[in-house]
C-alpha positions in Angstrom: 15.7 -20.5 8.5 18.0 -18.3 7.0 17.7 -16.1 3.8 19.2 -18.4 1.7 17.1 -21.6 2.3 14.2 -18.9 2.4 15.7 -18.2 -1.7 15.2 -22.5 -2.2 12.0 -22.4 -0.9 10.3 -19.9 -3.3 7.6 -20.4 -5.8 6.0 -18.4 -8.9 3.0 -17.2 -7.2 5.1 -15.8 -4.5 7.5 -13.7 -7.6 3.8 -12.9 -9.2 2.5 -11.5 -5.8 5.9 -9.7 -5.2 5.3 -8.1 -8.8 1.5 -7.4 -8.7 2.2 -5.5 -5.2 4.3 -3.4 -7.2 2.6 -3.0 -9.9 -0.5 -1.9 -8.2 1.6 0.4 -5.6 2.7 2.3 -8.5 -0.4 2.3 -10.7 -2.7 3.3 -7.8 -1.4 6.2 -7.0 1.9 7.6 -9.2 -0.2 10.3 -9.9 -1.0 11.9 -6.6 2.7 11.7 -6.0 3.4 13.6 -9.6 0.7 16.4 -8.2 2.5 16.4 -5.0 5.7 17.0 -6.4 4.2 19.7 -8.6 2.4 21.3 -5.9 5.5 22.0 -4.0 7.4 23.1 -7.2 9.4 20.3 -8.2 10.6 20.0 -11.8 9.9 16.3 -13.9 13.7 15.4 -13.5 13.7 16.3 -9.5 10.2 14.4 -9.3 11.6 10.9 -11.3 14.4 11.1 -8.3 11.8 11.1 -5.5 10.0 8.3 -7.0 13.4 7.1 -7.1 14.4 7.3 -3.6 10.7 6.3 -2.7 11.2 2.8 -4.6 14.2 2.5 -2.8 13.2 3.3 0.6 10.0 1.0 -0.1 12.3 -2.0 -1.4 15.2 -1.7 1.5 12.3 -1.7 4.4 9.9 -4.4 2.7 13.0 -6.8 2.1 14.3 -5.8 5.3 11.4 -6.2 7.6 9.9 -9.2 5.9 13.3 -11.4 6.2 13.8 -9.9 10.3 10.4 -11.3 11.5 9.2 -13.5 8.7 6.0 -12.1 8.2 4.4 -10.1 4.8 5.1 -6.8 6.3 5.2 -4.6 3.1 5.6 -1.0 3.0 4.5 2.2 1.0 4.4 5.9 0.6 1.1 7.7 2.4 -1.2 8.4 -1.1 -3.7 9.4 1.7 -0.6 11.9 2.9 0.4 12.3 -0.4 -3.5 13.8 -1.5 -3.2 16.1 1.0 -0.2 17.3 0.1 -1.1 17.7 -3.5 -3.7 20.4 -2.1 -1.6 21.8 1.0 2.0 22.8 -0.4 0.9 25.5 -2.8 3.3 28.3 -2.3 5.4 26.2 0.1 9.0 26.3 -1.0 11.1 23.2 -2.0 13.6 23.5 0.8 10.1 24.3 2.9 8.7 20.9 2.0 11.3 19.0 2.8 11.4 20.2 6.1 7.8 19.1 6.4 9.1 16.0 5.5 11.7 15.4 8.1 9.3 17.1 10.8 6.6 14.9 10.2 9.2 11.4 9.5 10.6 12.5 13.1 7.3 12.3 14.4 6.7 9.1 13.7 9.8 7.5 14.2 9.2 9.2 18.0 6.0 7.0 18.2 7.6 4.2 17.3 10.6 4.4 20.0 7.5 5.2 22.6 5.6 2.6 21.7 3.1 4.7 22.0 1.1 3.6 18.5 1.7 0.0 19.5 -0.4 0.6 22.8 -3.0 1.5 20.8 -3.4 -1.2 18.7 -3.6 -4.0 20.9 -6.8 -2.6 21.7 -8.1 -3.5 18.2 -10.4 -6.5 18.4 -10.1 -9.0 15.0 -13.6 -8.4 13.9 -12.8 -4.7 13.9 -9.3 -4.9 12.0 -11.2 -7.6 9.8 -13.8 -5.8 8.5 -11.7 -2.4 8.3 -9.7 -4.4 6.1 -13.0 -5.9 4.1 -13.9 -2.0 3.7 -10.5 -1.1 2.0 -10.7 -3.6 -0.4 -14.1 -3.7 -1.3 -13.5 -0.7 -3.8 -11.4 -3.1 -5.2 -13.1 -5.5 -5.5 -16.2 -3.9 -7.3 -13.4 -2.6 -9.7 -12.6 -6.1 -10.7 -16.0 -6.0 -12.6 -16.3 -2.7 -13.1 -13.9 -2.5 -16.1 -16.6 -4.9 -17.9 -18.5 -1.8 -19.2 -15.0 -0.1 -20.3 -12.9 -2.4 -22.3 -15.1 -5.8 -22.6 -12.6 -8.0 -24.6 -9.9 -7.0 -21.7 -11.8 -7.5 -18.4 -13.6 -10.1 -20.0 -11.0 -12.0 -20.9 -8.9 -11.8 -17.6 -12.7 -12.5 -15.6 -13.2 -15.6 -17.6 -9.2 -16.7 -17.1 -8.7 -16.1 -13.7 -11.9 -18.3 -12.9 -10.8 -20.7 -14.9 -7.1 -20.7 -13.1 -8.8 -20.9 -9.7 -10.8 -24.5 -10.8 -7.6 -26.1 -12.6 -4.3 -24.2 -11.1 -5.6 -21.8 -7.7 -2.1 -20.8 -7.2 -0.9 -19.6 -10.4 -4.1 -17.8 -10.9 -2.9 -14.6 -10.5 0.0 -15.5 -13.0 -1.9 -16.8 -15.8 -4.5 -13.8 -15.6 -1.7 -10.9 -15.8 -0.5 -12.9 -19.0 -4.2 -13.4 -20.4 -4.6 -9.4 -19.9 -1.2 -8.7 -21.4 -1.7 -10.7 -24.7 -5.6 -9.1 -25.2 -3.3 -5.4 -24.6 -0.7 -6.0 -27.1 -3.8 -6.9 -29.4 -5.6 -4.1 -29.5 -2.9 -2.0 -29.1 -3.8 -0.3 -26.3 -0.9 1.3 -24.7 1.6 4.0 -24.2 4.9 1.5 -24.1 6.7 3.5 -27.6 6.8 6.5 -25.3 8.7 4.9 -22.2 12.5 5.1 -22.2 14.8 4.3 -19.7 16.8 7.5 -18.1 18.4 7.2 -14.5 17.2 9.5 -12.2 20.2 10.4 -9.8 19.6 11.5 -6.2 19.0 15.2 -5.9 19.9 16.7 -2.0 17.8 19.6 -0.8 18.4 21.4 2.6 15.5 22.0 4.1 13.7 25.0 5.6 12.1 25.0 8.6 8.5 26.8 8.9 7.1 26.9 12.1 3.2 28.0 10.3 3.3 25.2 7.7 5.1 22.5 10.4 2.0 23.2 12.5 -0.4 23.7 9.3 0.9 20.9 7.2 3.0 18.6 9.1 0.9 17.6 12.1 -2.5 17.0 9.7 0.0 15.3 7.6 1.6 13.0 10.8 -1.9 12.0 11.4 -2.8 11.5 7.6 -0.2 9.2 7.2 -0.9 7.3 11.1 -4.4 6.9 10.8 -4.9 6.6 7.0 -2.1 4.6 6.3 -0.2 2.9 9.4 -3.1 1.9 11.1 -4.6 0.2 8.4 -1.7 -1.4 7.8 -0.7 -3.0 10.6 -4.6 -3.7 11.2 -4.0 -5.9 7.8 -1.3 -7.9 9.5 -2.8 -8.6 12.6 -5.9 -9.6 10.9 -4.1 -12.3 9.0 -3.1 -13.4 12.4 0.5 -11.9 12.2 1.7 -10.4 16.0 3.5 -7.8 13.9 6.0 -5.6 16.4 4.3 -2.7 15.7 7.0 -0.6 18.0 10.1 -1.9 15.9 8.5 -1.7 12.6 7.0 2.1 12.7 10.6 3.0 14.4 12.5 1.3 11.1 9.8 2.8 8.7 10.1 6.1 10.1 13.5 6.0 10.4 14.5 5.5 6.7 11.8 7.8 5.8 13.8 10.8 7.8 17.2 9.2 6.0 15.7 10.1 3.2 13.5 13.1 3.2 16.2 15.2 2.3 16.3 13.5 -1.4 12.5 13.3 -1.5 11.3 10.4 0.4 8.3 12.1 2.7 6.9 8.8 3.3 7.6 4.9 4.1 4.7 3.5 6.1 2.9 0.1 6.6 1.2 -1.0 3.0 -2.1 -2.5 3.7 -4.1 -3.1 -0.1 -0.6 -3.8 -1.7 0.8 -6.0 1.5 -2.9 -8.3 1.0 -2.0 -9.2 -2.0 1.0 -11.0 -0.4 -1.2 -12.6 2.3 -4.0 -14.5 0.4 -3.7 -18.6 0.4 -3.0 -18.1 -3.0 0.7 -17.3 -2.3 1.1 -20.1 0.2 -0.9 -22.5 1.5 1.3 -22.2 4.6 1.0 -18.6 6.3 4.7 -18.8 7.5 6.0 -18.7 4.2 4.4 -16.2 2.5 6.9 -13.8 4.0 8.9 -14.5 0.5 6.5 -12.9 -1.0 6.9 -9.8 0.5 10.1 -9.7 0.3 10.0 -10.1 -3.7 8.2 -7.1 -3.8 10.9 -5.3 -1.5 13.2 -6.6 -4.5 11.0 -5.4 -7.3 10.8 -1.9 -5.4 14.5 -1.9 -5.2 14.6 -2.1 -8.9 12.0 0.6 -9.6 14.2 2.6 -7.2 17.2 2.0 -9.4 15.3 2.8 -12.6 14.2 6.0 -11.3 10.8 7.2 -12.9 11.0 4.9 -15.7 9.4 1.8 -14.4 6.5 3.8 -13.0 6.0 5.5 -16.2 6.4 1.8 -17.9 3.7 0.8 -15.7 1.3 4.0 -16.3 1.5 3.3 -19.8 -0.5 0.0 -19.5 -4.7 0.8 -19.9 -5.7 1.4 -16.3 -8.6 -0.7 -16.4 -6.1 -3.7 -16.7 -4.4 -2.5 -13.3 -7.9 -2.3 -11.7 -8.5 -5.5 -13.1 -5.6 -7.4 -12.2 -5.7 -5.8 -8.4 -9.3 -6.4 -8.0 -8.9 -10.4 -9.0 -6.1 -10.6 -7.2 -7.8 -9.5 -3.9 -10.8 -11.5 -3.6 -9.3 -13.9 -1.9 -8.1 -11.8 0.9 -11.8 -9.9 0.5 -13.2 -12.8 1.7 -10.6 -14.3 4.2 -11.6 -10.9 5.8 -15.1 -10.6 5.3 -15.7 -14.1 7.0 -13.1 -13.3 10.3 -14.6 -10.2 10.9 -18.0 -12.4 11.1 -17.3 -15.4 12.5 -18.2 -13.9 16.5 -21.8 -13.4 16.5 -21.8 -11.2 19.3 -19.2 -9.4 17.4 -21.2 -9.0 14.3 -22.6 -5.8 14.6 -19.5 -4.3 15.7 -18.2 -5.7 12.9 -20.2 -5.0 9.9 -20.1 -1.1 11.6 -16.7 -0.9 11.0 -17.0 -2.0 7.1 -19.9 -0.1 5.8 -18.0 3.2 7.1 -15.0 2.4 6.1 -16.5 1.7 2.4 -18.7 4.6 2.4 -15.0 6.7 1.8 -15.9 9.5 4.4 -13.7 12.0 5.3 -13.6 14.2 7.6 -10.8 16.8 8.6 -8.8 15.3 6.1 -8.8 12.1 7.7 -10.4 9.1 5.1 -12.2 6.7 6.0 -10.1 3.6 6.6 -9.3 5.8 10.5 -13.2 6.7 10.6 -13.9 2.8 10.5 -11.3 1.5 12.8 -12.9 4.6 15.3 -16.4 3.9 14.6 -15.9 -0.2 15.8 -14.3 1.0 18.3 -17.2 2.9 19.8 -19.8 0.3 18.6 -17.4 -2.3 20.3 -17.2 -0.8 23.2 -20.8 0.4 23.6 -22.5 -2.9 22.7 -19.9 -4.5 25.2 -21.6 -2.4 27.9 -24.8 -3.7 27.5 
């Protein structure tokens, strides 16, 4: 099927998915990317053109890889890579960080062309990658609810609409509690949009420096930030939705347009996992083969925050942020529970199973490393020791 019938074939919960991917990519997590930026000295101008070229590295790969294998493969920057840079790059020079950038993208575009992280993953059971996946978006989901005790009228209102959507109209659901939560915030009033302009933030080129101590002291923990925390989890998302992603091809394409683009400030394209389940619930599509469009929206939408520079991320900051919790929360309990009942459905897989949740939920972190890599680890040793017996 080609792009174009793919363009007849689209529906509004696919364009709402595409949009809520974005708008919770950029809510999420703007800013740790603002702190990062300011950690390694950037000014506001030179840190609206690496969101820039981060939207457009995001948009390019998501459209990109979606449309090439027809599958929801949507990607992000690292926020767990971009935490740690937030704390790691004081007194590292700009031209400094940006050769941590290319080190690290170089890095993994090499494990891609091995094939060395796809190896690894085809040791993943589904259980495991399941409920790794039920971990990640449990915070989530508790957040849907959570915002109850904030802003009542607001959560309420979207609560109460999105149940309704799901009895009368499941697959605008999504769609019709965004709009619900928009009226109840023009209402009260409760936003920043007076202060948001549109400015274009033009690509600023920076020739790196190469430090062997911060390579070594911030680029490799930052390579294996960004593998474990954030590839891993991501591609675990895929294959849990029963998608036999080509984990070799797309970590060598992700990678790859990352090091493009790490000169102008794009330290980071990896596999999205929270964002890219919002594109894979039954919600989107009844039919998993289609919801590929859905993906690829977002890949659109990113292209347009990329164009926009910082101004659609501080559009999108200026909206309350229980109503992004909100929104993301409903939108994920679907996929929640797709997930929670795969990763149980093998009783002699069970335990192995409900392991790997409970520590990825618990948010440990050790070494730097969060918890969404201490999950997928700790399965794998339950897996393999209860196997044994």
């Amino acid at each position: 099927m080609s792009f174009c019938s793919g363009l007849r074939q689209l529906t509004l919960p696919m364009v709402i998915s595409g949009m809520v991917a974005v708008l919770v990519g950029y809510t999420s997590s703007a800013a740790i990317i603002f702190q990062a930026a300011s950690a390694a000295g950037a000014s506001t101008a030179l840190t609206g053109s690496w969101l820039g070229m981060l939207g457009f590295a995001m948009g390019i790969t998501s459209l990109w890889l979606s449309v090439r294998y027809r599958m929801p493969v949507l990607t992000a920057w690292s926020t767990p890579g971009a935490a740690m840079l937030a704390t790691s790059l004081s007194g590292a020079s700009l031209a400094q960080t940006i050769g941590i950038f290319i080190f690290t993208n170089l890095l993994i575009m090499i494990c891609g062309i091995t094939g060395i992280f796809a190896r690894l993953m085809r040791f993943i059971p589904v259980s495991i990658a399941s409920g790794m996946l039920a971990g990640i978006l449990l915070h989530f989901g508790l957040q849907a609810f959570s915002g109850l005790s904030q802003n009542l009228p607001l959560c309420l209102s979207m609560c109460v609409c999105y149940l309704l959507a799901k009895r009368l109209q499941p697959r605008y659901a999504v769609f019709y509690t965004l709009l619900a939560g928009l009226l109840v915030i023009l209402w009260q009033g409760n936003s920043a949009l007076s202060d948001v302009h549109w400015q274009w933030s033009a690509p600023v080129f920076i020739a790196p420096q190469f430090d062997w101590q911060l390579l070594l002291g911030v680029g490799i923990p930052y390579f294996l930030v960004s593998m474990a925390s954030q590839n891993a989890p991501g591609i675990a998302t895929l294959q849990a939705h029963g998608y036999p992603v080509p984990v070799s091809q797309v970590t060598t394409v992700t990678g790859g347009v990352a090091l493009l683009l790490s000169p102008f400030g794009g330290f980071s394209v990896c596999i999205a996992a929270i964002t890219a389940a919002i594109c894979m619930g039954d919600d989107v599509d009844p039919r998993a083969e289609k919801r590929w469009m859905a993906a690829a929206m977002a890949g659109v939408f990113y292209i347009l925050t990329g164009i926009s520079g910082a101004t659609i991320a501080l559009l999108l900051s200026a909206l309350p942020p229980v109503f992004i919790h909100t929104i993301a929360g409903l939108a994920l309990l679907t996929t929640l529970s797709g997930s929670l009942q795969r990763s149980l459905e093998q009783p002699q897989h069970r335990d192995t199973a409900i392991v790997t949740f409970l520590i990825t939920a618990s948010g440990l972190s050790i070494a730097g490393i969060g918890a969404a890599f201490w999950g997928l680890l700790g399965g794998l040793v339950c897996h393999l020791l209860l196997r044994r017996r």
